[in-house]
TORMI-182286 format. One record per residue (C-alpha): x, y, z; residue in three letters. Coordinates in steps of 0.001 Angstrom, whole numbers. Layout:
BEGIN
> X; Y; Z; ALA
...
REM end
This chain:
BEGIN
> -31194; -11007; 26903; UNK
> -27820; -12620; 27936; UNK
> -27829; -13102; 31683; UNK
> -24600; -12125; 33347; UNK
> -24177; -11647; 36809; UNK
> -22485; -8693; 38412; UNK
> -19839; -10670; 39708; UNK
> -19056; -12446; 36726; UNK
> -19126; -9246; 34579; UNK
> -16653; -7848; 37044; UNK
> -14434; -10747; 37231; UNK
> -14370; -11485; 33546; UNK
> -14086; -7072; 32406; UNK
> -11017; -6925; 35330; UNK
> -8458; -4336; 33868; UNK
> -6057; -5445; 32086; UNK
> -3633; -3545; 29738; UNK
> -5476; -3888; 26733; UNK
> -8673; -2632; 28566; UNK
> -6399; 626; 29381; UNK
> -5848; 1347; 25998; UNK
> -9392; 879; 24841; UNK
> -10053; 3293; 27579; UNK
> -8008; 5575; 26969; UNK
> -8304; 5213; 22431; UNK
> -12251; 4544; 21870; UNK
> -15317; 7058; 21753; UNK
> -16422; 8371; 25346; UNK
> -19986; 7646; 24241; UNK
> -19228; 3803; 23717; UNK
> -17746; 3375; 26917; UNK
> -20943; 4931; 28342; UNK
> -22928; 2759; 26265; UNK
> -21132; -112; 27748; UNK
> -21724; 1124; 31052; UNK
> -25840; 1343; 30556; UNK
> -25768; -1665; 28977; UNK
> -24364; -3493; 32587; UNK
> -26248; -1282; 34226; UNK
> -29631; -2862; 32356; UNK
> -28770; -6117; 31459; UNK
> -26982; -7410; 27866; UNK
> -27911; -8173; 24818; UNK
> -25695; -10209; 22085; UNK
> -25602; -8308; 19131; UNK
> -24162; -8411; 15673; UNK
> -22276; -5799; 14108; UNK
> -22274; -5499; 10166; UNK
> -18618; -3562; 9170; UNK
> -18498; -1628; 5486; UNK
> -16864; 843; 3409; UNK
> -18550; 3008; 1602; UNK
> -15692; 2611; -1284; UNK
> -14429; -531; -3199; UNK
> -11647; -2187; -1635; UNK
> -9570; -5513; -1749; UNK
> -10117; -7372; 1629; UNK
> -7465; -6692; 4222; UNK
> -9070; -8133; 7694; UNK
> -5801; -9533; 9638; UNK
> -5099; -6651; 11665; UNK
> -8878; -6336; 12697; UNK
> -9486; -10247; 13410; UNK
> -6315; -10338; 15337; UNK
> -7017; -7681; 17414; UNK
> -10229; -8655; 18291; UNK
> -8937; -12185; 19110; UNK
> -6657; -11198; 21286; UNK
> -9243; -8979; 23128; UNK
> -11751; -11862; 23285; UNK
> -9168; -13889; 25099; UNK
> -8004; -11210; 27760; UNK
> -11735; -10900; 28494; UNK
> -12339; -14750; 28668; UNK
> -15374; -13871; 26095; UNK
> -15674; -14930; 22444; UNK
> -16690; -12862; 19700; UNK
> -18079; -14685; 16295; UNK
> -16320; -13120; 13468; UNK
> -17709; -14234; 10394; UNK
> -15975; -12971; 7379; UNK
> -18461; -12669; 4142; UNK
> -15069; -12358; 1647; UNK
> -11780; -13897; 1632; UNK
> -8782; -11951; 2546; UNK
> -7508; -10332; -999; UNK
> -10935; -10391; -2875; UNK
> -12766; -7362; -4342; UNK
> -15219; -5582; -2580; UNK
> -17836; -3350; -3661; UNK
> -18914; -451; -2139; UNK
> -21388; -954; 871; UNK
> -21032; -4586; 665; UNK
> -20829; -6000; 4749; UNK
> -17157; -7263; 5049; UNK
> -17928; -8942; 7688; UNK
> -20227; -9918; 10684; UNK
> -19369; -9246; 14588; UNK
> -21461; -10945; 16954; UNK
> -20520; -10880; 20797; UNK
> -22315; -9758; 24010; UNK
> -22584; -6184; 23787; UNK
> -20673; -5015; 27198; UNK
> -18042; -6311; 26030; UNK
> -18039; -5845; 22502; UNK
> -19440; -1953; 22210; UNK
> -16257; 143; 22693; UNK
> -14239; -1634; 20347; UNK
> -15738; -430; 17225; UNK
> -13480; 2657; 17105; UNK
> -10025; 807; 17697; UNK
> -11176; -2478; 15429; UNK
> -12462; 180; 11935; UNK
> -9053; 1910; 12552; UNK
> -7535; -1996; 12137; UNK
> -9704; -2647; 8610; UNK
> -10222; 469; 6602; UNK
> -7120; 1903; 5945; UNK
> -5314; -1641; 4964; UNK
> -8719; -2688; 2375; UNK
> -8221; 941; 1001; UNK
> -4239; 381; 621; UNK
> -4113; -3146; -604; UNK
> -7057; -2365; -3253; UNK
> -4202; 834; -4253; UNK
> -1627; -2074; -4483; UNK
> -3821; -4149; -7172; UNK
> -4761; -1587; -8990; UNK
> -1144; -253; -9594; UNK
> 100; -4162; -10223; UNK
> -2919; -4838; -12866; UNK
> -1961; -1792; -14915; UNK
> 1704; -3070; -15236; UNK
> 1521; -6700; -14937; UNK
> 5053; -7097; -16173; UNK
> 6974; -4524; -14111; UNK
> 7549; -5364; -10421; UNK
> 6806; -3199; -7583; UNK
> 8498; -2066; -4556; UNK
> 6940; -352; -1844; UNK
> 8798; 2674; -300; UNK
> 6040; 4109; 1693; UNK
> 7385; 3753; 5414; UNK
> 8616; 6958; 5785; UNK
> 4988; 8289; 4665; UNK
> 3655; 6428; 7011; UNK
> 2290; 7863; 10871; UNK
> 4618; 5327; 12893; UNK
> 5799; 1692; 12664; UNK
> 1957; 169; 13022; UNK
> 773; 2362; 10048; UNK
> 3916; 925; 8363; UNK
> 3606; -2799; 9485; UNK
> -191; -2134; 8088; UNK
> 881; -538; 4727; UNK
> 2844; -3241; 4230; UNK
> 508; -5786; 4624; UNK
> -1978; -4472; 2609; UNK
> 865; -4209; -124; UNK
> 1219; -7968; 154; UNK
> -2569; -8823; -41; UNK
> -2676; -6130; -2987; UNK
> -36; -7797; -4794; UNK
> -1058; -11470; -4244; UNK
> -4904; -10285; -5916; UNK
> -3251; -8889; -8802; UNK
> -837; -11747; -9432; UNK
> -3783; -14085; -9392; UNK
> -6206; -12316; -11255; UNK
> -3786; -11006; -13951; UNK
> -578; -13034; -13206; UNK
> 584; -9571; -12517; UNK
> 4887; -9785; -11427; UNK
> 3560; -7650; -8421; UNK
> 5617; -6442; -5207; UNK
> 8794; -8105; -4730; UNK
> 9781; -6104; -1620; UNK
> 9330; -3406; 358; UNK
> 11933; -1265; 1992; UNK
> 12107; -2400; 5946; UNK
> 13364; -5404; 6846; UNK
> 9822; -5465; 9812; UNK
> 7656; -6019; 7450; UNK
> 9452; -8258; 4472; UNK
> 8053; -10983; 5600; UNK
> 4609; -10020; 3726; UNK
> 6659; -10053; 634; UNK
> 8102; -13214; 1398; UNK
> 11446; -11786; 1948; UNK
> 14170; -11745; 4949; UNK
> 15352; -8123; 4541; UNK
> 14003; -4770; 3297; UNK
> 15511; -4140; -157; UNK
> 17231; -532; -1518; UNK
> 20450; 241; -1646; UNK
> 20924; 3979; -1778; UNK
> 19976; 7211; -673; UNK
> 20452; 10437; -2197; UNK
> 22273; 11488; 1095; UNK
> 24513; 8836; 411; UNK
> 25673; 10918; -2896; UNK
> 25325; 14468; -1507; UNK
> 28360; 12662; 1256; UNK
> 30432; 10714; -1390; UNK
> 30372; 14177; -3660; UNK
> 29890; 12277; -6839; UNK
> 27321; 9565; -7871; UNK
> 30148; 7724; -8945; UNK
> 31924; 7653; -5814; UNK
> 28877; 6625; -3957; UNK
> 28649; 3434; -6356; UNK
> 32172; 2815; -5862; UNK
> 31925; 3218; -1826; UNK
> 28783; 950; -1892; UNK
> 30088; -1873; -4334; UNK
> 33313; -1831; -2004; UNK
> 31185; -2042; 1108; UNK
> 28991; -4477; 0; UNK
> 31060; -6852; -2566; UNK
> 28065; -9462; -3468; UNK
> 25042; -7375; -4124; UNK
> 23935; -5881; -6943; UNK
> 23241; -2251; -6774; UNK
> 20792; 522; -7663; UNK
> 22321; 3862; -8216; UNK
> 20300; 6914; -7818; UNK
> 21097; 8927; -10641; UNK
> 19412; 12726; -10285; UNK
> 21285; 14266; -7525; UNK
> 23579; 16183; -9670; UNK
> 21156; 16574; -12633; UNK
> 22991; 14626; -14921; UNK
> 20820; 11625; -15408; UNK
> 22171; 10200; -18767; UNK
> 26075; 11149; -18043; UNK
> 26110; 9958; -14117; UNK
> 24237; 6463; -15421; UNK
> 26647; 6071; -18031; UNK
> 29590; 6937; -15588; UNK
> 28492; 4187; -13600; UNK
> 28265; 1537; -16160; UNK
> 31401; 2139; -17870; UNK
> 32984; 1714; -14050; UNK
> 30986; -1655; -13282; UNK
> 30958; -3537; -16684; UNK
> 30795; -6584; -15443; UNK
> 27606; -5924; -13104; UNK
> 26123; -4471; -16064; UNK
> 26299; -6854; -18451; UNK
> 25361; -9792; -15566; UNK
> 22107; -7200; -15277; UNK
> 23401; -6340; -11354; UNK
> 23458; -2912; -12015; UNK
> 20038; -695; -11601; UNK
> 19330; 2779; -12563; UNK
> 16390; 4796; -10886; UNK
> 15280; 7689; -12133; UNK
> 13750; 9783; -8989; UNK
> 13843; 13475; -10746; UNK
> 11413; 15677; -8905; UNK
> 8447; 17485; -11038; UNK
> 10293; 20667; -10836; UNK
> 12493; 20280; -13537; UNK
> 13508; 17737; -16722; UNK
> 16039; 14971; -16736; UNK
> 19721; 16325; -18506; UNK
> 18829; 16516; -21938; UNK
> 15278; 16727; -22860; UNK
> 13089; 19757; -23170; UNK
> 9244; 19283; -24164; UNK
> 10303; 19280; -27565; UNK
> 12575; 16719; -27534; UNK
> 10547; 15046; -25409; UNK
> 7837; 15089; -28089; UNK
> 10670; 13680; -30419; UNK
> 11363; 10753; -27948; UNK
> 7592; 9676; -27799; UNK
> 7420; 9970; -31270; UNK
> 10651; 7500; -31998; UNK
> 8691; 4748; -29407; UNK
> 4988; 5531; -29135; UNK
> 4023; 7577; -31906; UNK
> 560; 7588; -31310; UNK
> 1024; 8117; -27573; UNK
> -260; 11602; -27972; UNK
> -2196; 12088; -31237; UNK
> -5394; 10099; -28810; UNK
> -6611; 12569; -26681; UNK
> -5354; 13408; -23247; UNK
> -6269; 15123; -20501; UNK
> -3423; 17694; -19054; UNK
> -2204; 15311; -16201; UNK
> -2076; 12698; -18841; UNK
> 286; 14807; -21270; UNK
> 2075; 15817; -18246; UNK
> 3102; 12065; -17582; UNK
> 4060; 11237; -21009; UNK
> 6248; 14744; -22120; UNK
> 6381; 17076; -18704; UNK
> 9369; 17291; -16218; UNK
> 9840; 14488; -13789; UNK
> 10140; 10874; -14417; UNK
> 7931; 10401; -17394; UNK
> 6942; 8225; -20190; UNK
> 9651; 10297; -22360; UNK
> 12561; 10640; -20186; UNK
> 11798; 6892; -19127; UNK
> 12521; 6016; -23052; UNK
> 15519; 8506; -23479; UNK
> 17426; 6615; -20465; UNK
> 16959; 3060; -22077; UNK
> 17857; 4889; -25279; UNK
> 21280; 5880; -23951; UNK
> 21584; 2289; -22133; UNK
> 21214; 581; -25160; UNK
> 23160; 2984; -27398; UNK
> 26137; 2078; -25076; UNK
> 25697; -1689; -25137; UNK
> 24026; -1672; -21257; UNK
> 21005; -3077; -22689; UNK
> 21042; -5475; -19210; UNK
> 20951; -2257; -17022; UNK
> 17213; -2232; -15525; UNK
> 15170; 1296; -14646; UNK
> 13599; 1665; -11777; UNK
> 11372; 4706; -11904; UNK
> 9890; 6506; -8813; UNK
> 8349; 9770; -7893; UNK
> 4464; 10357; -7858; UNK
> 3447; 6957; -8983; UNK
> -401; 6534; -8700; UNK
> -3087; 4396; -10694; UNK
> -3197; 6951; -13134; UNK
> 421; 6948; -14066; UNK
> 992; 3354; -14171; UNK
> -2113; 3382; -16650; UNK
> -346; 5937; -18278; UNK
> 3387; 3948; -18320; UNK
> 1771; 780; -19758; UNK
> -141; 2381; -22541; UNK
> 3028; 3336; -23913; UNK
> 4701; 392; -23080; UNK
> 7507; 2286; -21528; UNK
> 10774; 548; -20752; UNK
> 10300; -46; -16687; UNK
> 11887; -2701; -14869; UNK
> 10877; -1551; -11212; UNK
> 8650; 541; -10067; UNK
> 9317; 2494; -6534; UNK
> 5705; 3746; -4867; UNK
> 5870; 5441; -1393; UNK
> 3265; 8167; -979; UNK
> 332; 6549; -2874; UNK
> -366; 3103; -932; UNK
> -1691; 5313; 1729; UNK
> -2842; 8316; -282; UNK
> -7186; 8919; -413; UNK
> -6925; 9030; 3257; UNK
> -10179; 10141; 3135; UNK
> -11699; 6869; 1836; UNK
> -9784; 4262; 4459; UNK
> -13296; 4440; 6966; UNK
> -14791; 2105; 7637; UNK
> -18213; 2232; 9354; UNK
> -20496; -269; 11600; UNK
> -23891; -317; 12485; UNK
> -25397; -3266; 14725; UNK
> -28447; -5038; 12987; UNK
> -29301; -7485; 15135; UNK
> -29975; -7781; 19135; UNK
> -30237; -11051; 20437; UNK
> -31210; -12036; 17136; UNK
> -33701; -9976; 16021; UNK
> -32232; -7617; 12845; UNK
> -32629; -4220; 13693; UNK
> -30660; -1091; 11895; UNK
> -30953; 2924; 11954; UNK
> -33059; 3855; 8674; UNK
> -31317; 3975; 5675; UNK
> -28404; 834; 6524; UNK
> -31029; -1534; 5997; UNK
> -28464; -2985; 3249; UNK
> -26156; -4153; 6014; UNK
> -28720; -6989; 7212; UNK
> -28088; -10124; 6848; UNK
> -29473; -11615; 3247; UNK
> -31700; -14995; 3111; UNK
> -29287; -17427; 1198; UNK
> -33074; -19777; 308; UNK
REM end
């Protein structure tokens, strides 16, 4: 049993403003816990943390946290990670060990799992969307899905470590940017990148015009024009090149495709969508397919097929340096779909998905060992520690 005095308990657990936020953020029945455990006398304990999903390794936010907690409370808490930050981890696998005097280490489990689950779940989203298109490059758009600017500064992160796994497992392009210029320093970039809204369209009253007013307001960049506002996909992309020749042909001139599900880009129908598929991936859909799957390839939205029609009409105009970047509802599943195909993407936008499975971002602790002797509740005996003889 660790022997702390009252006095230095109280001196060392004085309030501070971190302390108020624990206090106010954690489980009621931890900061009991913590008071019982002063009340009896401490133990030091170590915590094993888990998911009960496979991630990729995201610990920053958690191991800073805790450090700067530590320090306030001029205590020290052993963190001893099993994995390094960006590797694969299977399901119940201990991430990592906690080991600290219990007082003061007992009513941060709440805040410190809300600091680790949701970025492993997110950056193991990120991989698995960069290894199924090694070649296109990613760009993360998910801030305005996210629950405030700490979910976002965490989304982003987990991007990063996401990216850097697939890039070194697959030499995967990966993310080269996100959209806030907070957190593009995790893509190793100064500013957030985008150029265009579609409420930048709806107030020039032309896609055209809004190119025009954005080239004109910013002289040295190279643009990406939205091109779905109006519903005129093919004509307002090829408006846009025949107005900015030069960009085009230097390849500073992006098209993204953002149609919603509701409806198909100008000029395709499933049948001619069919006809597309069948001019660039004829044996896209004579394998089978489940309905999602046939969706992605042939349905409305941005897929596989209107994907191929847009390069189709690039090319067919000379604007063969014109990149696509295609957004809207990209998950594993269609970026499985996308390079099976081999369809034509330069860019890929993702927003919604990096923190989608909500559900599967907790993570869980359990201590298993006091003072150290391993002890854990029935059924977590997987958490203790393994002999490495």
């Amino acid at each position: 049993m660790v022997n702390i005095s009252n006095k230095l308990n109280s001196k060392v657990l004085q309030e501070t403003m971190l302390d108020r936020e624990i206090a106010q953020w954690t489980d009621n029945y931890f900061l009991k816990t913590r008071k019982t455990v002063e009340n009896f006398g401490d133990y030091e304990v170590t915590y094993a943390v888990f998911m009960r999903q496979p991630v990729v390794f995201a610990p920053r936010f958690l191991v800073e946290w805790l450090t700067a907690v530590a320090e306030e409370r001029g205590t020290t808490f052993l963190i001893e990670r099993n994995y390094e930050e960006g590797q694969w981890v299977g399901a119940g696998e201990p991430l990592l060990y906690i080991t600290g005097v219990m007082s003061q280490l007992v009513e941060l489990e709440t805040l410190y799992l809300q600091r680790l689950g949701p970025a492993c779940v997110a950056a193991y989203n990120a991989f698995s969307m960069c290894v199924e298109l090694p070649e296109v490059g990613f760009l993360a758009m998910d801030a305005r899905h996210c629950a405030g600017y700490v979910m976002a500064d965490m989304m982003a992160y987990a991007a990063g470590v996401g990216s850097k796994a697939a890039k070194k497992k697959v030499g995967a392009r990966g993310f080269i940017g996100n959209a806030t210029k907070a957190t593009a320093h995790y893509f190793g970039n100064a500013s957030g990148m985008g150029t265009m809204p579609h409420a930048l369209i709806g107030y020039a009253g032309s896609t055209l015009k809004a190119a025009e007013m954005y080239v004109e307001t910013f002289p040295d960049e190279s643009v990406t024009v939205l091109v779905d506002y109006f519903g005129r996909e093919i004509t307002d992309a090829l408006t846009v090149c025949r107005r900015f020749p030069d960009m085009a042909s230097d390849g500073l001139l992006s098209i993204r495709l953002d149609t919603h599900g509701g409806r198909f880009i100008e000029g395709l129908d499933p049948a001619v969508s069919y006809a597309v598929l069948e001019r660039y991936a004829p044996l896209a859909v004579r394998r089978y397919r489940n309905e999602r799957e046939l969706r992605l390839l042939t349905g409305t939205g941005v897929s596989a097929a209107a994907i191929f029609y847009m390069r189709e009409a690039l090319d067919r105009e000379g604007f063969d340096k014109v990149k696509i970047v295609a957004s809207s509802g990209f998950d594993v599943m269609k970026c499985k779909v996308m390079a099976d195909v081999n369809a034509p993407i330069d860019i890929v936008g993702t927003g919604s998905y990096l923190p989608d499975t909500w559900q599967e971002t907790y993570a869980t602790a359990d201590i298993v060992a006091y003072d150290g002797r391993p002890s854990v509740k029935v059924g977590r005996e997987f958490l203790l520690r393994k002999n490495k003889s």
